[in-house]
C-alpha positions in Angstrom: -67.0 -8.4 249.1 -68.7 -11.4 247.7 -67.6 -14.9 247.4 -67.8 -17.9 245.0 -68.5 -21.2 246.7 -66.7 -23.9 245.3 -67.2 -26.8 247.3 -68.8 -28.3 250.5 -66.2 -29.1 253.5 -66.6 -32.8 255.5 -68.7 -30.7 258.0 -71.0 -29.2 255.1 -70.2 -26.5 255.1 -69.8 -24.0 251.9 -65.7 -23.3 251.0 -64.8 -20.0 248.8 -61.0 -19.1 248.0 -59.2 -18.3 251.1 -60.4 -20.8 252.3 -63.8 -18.8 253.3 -65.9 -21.2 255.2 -69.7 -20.6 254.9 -72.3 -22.2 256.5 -75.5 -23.5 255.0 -74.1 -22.7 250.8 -74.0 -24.5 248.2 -71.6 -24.9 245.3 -71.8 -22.5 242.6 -73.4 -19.5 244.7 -72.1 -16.1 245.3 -72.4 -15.2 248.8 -71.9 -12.2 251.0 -71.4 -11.7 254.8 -69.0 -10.6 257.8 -65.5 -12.1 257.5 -64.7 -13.5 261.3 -61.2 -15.0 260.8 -61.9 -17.3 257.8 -65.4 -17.7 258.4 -68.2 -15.9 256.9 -71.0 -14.8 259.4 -74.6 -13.2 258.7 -74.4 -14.9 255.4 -76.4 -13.4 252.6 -77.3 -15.6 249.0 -77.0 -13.2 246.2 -76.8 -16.2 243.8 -78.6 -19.0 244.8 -77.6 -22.9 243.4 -80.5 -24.6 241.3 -80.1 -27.3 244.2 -81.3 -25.0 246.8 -84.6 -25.8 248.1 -86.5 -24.5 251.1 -85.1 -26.5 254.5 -88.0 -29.1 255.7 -87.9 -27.9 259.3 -88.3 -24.4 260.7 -85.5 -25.0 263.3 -82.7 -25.4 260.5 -81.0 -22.2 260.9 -80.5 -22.2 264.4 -80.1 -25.6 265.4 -76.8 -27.5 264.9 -78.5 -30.9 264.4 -78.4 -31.0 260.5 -76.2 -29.1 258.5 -77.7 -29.7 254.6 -81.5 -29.3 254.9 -81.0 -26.5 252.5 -79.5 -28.9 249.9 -82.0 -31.1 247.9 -82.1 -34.6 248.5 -79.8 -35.9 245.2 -77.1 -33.6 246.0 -76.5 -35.0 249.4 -76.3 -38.1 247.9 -74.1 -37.1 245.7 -72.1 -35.0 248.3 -71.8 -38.1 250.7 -70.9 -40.8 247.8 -68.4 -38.5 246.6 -66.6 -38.2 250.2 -66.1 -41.4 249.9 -65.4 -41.5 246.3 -62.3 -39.3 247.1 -60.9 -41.3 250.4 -60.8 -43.9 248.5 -59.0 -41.9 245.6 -56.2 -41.0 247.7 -55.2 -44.2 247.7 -55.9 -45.2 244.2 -58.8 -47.3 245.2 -61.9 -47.7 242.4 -64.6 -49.8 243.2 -68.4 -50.1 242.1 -70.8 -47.9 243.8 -74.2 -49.2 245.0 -77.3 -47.2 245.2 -77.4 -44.8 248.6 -79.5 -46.1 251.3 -81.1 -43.0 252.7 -83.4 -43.3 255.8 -86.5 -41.1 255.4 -87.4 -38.1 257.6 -88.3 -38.8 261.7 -86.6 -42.1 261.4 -84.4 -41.7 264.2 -84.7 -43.5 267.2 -81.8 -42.5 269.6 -80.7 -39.1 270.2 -78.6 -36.7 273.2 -80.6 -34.1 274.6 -78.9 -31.0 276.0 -81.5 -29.9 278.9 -81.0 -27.2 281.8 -82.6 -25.9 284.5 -84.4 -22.4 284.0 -85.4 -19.9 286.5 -89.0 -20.9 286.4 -88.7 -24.8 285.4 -86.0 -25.8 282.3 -85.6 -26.5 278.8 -84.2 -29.4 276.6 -83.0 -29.4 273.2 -79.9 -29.8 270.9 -77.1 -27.3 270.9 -76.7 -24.7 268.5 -75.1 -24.2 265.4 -71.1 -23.9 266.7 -72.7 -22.6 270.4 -73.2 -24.2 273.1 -76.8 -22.5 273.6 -79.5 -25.4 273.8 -82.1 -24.9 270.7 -85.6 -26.2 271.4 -86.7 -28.2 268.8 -90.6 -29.2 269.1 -91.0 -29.4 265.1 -88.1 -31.3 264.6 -87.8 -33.7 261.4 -85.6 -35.7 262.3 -86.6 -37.9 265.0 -89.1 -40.2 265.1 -92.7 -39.0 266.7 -92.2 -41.2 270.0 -88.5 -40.2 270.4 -89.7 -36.9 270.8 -91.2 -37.7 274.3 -87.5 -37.8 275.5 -87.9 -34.1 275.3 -90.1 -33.0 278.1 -88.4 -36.4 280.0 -85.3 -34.4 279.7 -86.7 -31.2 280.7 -88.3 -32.7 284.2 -85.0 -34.3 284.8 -83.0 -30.9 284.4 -85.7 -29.3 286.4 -85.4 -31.9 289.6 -81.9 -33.4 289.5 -80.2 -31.2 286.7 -77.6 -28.4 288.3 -77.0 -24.8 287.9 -73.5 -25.5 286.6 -73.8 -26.7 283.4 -76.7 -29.0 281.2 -77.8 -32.3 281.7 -77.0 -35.2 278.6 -80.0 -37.0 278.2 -79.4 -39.8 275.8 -83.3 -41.6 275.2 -83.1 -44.8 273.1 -86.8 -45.6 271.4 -87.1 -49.7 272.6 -90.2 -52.3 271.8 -90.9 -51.6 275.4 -90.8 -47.8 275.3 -88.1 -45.3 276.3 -84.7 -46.0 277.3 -83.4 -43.2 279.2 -79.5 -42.4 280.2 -78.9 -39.0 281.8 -75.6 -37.7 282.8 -74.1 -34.5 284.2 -76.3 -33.6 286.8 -76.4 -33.9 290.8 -74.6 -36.6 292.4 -76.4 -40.3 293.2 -77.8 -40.0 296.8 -80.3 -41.7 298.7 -83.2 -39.3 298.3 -82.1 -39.0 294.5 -82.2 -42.8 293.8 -85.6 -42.2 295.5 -86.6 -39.5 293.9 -85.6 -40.9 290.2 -87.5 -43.8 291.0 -90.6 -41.7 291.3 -89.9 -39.9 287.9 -89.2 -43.1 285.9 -92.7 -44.4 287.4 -94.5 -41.0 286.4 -92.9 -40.4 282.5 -93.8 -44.5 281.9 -90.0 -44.9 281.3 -89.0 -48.9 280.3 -85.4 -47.5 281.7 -84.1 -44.8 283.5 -80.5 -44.7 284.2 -78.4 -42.3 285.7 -74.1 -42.1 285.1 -74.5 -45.5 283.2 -75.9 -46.8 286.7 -79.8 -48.2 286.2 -82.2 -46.7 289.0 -85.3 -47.9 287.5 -86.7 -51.0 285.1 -90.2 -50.8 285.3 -90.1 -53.0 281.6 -86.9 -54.6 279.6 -85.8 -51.9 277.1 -85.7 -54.6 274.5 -84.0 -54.1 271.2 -84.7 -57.3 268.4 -81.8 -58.4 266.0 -83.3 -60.9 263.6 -84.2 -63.2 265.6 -83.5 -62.6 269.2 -84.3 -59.9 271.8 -82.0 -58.3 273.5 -82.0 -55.8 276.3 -78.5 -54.0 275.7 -77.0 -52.7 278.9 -77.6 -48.6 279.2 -76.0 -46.2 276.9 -74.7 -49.1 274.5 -74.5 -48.5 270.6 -77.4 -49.0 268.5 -77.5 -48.0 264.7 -79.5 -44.8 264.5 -81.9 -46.1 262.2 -84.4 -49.2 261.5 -83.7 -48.8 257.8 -80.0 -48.1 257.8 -79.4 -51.0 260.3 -81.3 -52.9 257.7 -79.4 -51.9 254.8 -76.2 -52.6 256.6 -77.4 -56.0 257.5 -78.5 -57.3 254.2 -75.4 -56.0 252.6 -73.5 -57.8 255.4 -75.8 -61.0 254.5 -74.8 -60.4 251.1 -71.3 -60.3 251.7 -71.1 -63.0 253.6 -73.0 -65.6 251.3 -72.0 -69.3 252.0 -69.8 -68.6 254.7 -70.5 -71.1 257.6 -68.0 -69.9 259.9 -67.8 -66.2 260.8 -66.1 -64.0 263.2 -67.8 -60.6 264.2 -65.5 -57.6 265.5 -66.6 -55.3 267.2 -69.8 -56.7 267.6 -72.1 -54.4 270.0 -75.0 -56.2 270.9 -75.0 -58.5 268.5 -76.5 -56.3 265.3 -75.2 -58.3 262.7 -74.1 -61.4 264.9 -77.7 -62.7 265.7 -78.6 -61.9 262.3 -75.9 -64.0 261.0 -75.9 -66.7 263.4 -79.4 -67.8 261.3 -76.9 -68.7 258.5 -74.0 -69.7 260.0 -72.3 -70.4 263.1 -70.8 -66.8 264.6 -68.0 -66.1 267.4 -69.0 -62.0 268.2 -66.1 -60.0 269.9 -66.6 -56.4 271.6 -64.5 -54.4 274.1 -67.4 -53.9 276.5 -68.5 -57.3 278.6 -71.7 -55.8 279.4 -72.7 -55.7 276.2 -71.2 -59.5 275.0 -73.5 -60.5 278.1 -76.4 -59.0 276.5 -75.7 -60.6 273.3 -75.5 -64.2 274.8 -78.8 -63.7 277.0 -80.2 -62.6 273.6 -79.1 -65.8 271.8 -79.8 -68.5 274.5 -83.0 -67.1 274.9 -84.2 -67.6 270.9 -85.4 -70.4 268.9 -83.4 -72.0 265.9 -80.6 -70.3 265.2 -77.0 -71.9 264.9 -73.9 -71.3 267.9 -73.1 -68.3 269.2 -70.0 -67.9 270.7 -68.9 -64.4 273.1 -65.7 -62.6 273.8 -65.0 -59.3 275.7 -61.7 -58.5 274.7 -60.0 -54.7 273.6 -59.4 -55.4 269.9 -57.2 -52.4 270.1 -54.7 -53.4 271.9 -54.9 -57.5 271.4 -56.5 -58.3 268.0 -57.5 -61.2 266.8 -54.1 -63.1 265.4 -53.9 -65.3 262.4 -54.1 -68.6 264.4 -57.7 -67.6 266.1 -58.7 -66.6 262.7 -57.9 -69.5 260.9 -61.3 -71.7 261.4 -63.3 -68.8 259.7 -64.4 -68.3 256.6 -65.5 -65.0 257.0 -65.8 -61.6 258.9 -67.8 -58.7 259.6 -66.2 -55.7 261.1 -67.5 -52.2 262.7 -64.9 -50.4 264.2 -65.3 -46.9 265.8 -64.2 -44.1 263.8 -60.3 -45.0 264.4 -60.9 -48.0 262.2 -59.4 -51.3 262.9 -55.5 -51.1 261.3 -54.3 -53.4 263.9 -57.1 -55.7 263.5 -57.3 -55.5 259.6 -53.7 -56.2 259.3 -54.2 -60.0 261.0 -57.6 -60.5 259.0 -55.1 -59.6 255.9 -52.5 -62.1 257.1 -55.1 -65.1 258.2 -56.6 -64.5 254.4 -59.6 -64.2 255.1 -61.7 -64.9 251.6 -64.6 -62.8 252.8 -64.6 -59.4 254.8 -67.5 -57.1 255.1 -66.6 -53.6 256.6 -68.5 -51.2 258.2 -67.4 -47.9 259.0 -68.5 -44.3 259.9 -65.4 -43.1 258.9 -64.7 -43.1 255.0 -60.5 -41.7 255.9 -59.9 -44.4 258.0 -61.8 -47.3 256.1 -60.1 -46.4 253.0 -56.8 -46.4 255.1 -57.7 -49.8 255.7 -59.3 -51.2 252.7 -55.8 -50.1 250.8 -53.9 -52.4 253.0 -56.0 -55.3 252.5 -55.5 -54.8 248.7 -52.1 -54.4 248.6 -52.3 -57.4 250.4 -54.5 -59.3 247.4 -57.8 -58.0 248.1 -60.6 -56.5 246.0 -63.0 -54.2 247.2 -66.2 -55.6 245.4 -68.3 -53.0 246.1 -69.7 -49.9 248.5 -73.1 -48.7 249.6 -73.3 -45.4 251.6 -75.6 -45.6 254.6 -77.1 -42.3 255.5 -78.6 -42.9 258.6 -78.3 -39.1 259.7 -80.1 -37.6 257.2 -79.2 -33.9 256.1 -76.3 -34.3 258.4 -72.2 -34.6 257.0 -71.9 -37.6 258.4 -71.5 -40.2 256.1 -71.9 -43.8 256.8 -70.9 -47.3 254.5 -70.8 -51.0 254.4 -68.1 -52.7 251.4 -67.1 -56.0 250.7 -63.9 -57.0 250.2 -62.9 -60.2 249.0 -59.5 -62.0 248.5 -58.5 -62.6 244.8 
């Protein structure tokens, strides 16, 4: 039996009547395959889609790390503006559209590693398509060429502290000082492993090797720059997956934030848009994790010419900011998690705000949002999608909103 794809799922994949799910289809094509509860395996094109081209990397079909390589580049854009397009539909929400920032191929600069020990040494990769088998990747077009070195690092630390029980998560972090290394999942810290890590981080010229969030070894600071400042974030901390999408989130930030002197950040990270923004004007930066609001004020004591920077470590889910601590700004830049910020969004609403710029990775929940702050007398002005993760589903944006 064959089946007519009619449209792509928010995981990319293909959806027929049923709904079928298909993996790695495209609108318009008739496919064929084995029926597994509603999704279609050993999928066979019988119809291709004129917007089928041939997927960029030879590790496509097997590896879960991208899901629409076989799609050509203006109909992910499409795909990815049109998530959006319909979150914000749902809640009668029309806005302008900005041009997509896509980040070109081996841009990334931070990535997981699955890695395991083998009978004769190990391997390290990224899982499967909907498996849990590690894929080696050594071709991969994703990541950028020096974040590829985290592979074999992940490999010789499955091989020498990985267990037999289940894979080692290797998260490497490209720095201006080299790689950052965080490994979790494998054998317990002990005295001959501290030891023993030490050694490795020496002999794979790490800048960081950590182990369980816990630092065993900084042979260099693993140094990250925002604008103007240097900063060496504490191990595992967020960092936007790309040089050019943080930079198109930034300048769209900027934008939205033009001639505000006074501006709160929440959920601030490391200080990504903070720093930045404390060139302009002066900044208070809020963020749930302490280690990472110390980071941000090394960073900023430590550069030249730019205005105050103030810190806060405080759970914005459970004690927002209220009206009275928002009242001295004049504008605000906000990145929640996916969740969003309701809470928080609902005392920028009620301390009127005249500015907001929103960042989200989550289109649902920042639509969610961005309808209550125009019931409350808000327009959104505009939205640019981000895609940082390039021939992924994920789908990234930045919008201003701006009281009436």
């Amino acid at each position: 039996m064959s089946h007519l794809i009619e449209r792509l799922g928010h995981q990319g994949d293909g959806i027929a009547a049923g709904p079928v799910f298909a993996p790695m289809t495209l609108p318009g094509e008739r496919v064929t395959g084995a029926l597994d509860g509603q999704r279609l395996t050993d999928v066979r094109i019988e119809e291709p889609s004129d917007r089928r081209v041939a997927p960029p990397c030879r590790h496509f079909k097997a590896c879960g790390g991208c899901q629409l390589q076989h799609a050509d580049d203006a109909f992910v854009a499409e795909f990815k503006e049109g998530v959006v397009r319909a979150a914000l539909k749902a809640h009668g929400i029309e806005t302008t559209f900005l041009p997509i920032a896509t980040s070109p191929a081996q841009a990334r600069r931070r990535a997981t590693f699955s890695a395991r020990r083998t009978k004769k040494a190990a391997m390290a990769g990224f899982h499967g398509r909907a498996s849990d088998v590690i894929i080696e990747i050594p071709d991969c077009r994703l990541l950028h060429p020096d974040l590829m070195r985290g592979i074999p690092v992940a490999e010789a630390l499955a091989q020498q502290a990985g267990t037999r029980k289940g894979a080692l998560d290797v998260a490497v972090c490209l720095s201006r000082n080299g790689l950052d290394v965080n490994a979790s999942g494998g054998k317990a810290l002990d005295g001959p492993l501290r030891a023993l890590l030490a050694q490795m981080a020496e002999a794979l010229d790490l800048a960081r090797l950590s182990w369980d969030g816990e630092v065993i070894a900084m042979r260099q600071a693993p140094v990250q720059r925002f604008g103007a400042a240097d900063v060496t974030p504490p191990p595992g901390a967020f960092l936007q997956a790309t040089p050019q999408g943080e930079a198109a989130l930034l300048a769209d930030v900027s934008a939205a934030l033009e001639g505000a002197t006074r501006v709160v950040d929440l959920f601030a990270g490391c200080g990504t848009f903070a720093l930045p923004l404390s060139e302009m004007a002066r900044v208070h930066a809020v963020e749930g994790d302490a280690a990472m609001t110390e980071a941000m004020d090394a960073g900023w004591r430590k550069a030249q010419g730019l205005k105050q920077l103030s810190v806060e470590a405080r759970d914005l889910f459970r004690r927002p900011l209220l009206p009275d601590e928002l009242a001295k700004f004049d504008g605000a830049v906000i990145d929640p998690p996916r969740a969003g910020a309701e809470a928080q969004m609902a005392q920028l609403i009620a301390a009127k705000l005249p500015q907001i710029a929103y960042v989200s990775c989550n289109p649902v929940t920042f639509a969610r949002d961005a309808a209550a702050a125009v019931a409350a007398g808000y327009r959104v002005d505009a939205v640019r999608v981000v895609d940082q993760f390039r021939w992924s589903s994920h789908v990234e944006l930045v919008a201003r909103l701006t009281r009436i």
